[in-house]
N, C-alpha and C positions, 0 to 999 in steps of 0.2 A: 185485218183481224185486230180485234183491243183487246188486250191483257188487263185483267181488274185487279189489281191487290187489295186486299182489306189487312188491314193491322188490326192486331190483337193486345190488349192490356198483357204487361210481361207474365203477370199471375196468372192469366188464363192461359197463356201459351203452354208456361211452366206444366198446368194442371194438365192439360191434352197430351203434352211429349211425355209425362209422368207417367198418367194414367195408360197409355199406348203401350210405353215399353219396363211395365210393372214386375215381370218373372219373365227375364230373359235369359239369365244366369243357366248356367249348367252346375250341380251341387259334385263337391268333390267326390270321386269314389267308394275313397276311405270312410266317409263317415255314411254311404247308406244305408238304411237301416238304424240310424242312430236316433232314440225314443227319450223324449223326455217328461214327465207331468207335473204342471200346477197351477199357478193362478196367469192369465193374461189379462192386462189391461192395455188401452187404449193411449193415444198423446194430444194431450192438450193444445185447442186450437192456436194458441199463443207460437208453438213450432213449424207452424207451414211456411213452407221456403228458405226454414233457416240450414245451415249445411249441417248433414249427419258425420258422422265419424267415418263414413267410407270418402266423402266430398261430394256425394248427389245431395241436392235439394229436397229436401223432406215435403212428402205431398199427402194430403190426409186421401187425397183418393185416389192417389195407387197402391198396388198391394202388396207394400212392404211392411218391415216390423224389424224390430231390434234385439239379439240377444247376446249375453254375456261374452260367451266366446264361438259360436260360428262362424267360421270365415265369411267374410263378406261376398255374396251371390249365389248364397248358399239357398237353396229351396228347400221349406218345409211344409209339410200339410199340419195345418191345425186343426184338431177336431175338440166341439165342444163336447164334451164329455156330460152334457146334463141332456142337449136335446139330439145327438148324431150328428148336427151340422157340419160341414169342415171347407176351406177354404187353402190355397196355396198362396203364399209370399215367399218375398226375395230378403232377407237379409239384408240390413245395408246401414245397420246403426248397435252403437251397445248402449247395453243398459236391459232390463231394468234393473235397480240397483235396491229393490228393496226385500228384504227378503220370504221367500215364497213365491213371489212372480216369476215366471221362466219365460217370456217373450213380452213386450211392446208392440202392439198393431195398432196401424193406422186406422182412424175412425172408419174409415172404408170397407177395410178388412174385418174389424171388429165388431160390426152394424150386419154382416154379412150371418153372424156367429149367434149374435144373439142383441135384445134391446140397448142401445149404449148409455139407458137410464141405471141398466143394474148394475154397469163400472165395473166388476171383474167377475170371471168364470172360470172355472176347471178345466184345465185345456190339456190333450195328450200331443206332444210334436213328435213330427213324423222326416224325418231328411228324409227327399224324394230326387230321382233323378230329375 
């Protein structure tokens, strides 16, 4: 029997273990039910693979995002608030730091929500188990 290995450039690996295990987290108790509303934007290509504030590797296509203060693994449903669409991420970076924004999503996530040419949208968050 012959065993094949193929190798993978480290960025593609990164993107597949990323992208695989995106909202694995279990969100804490206490904060179910916890709602927030306002602008999300997206992270500029220049941050894939650099390390987030939790120490995972920031991947534009998995589906994570960043906010102020959520514990990190934390799951929220985004809903865009113009057309009903909504999407879950995991938490796993802070920011954003400008104010009015209430969440950072991955182009992945963000693309999912709405066109990532109109760069930010009304978003209601949802902590989810």
């Amino acid at each position: 029997m012959t065993t094949v290995i193929k190798y993978l450039p480290l960025g593609l690996l990164l993107a597949i273990v990323g992208a695989c295990s995106s909202v694995e987290s279990k969100s804490p108790e206490h904060l179910l039910g916890y709602a927030e509303r306002g602008e999300a934007s997206f992270y500029a290509a220049k941050f894939q693979f650099r390390k987030t504030a939790s120490g995972e590797r920031f991947n534009q296509l998995a589906k994570t995002a960043a906010h102020r203060t959520l514990p990190f693994g934390t799951k929220v449903r985004v809903t865009n608030l113009e057309n009903g669409r909504d999407i879950v991420v995991k938490i796993n970076d802070r920011g954003p730091f400008i104010p009015g924004r209430v969440i950072d999503l991955s182009r992945s996530a963000f693309s999912e929500l709405a066109d990532t040419k109109v760069g930010l949208i009304d978003v209601k968050l949802e902590v989810v188990p």
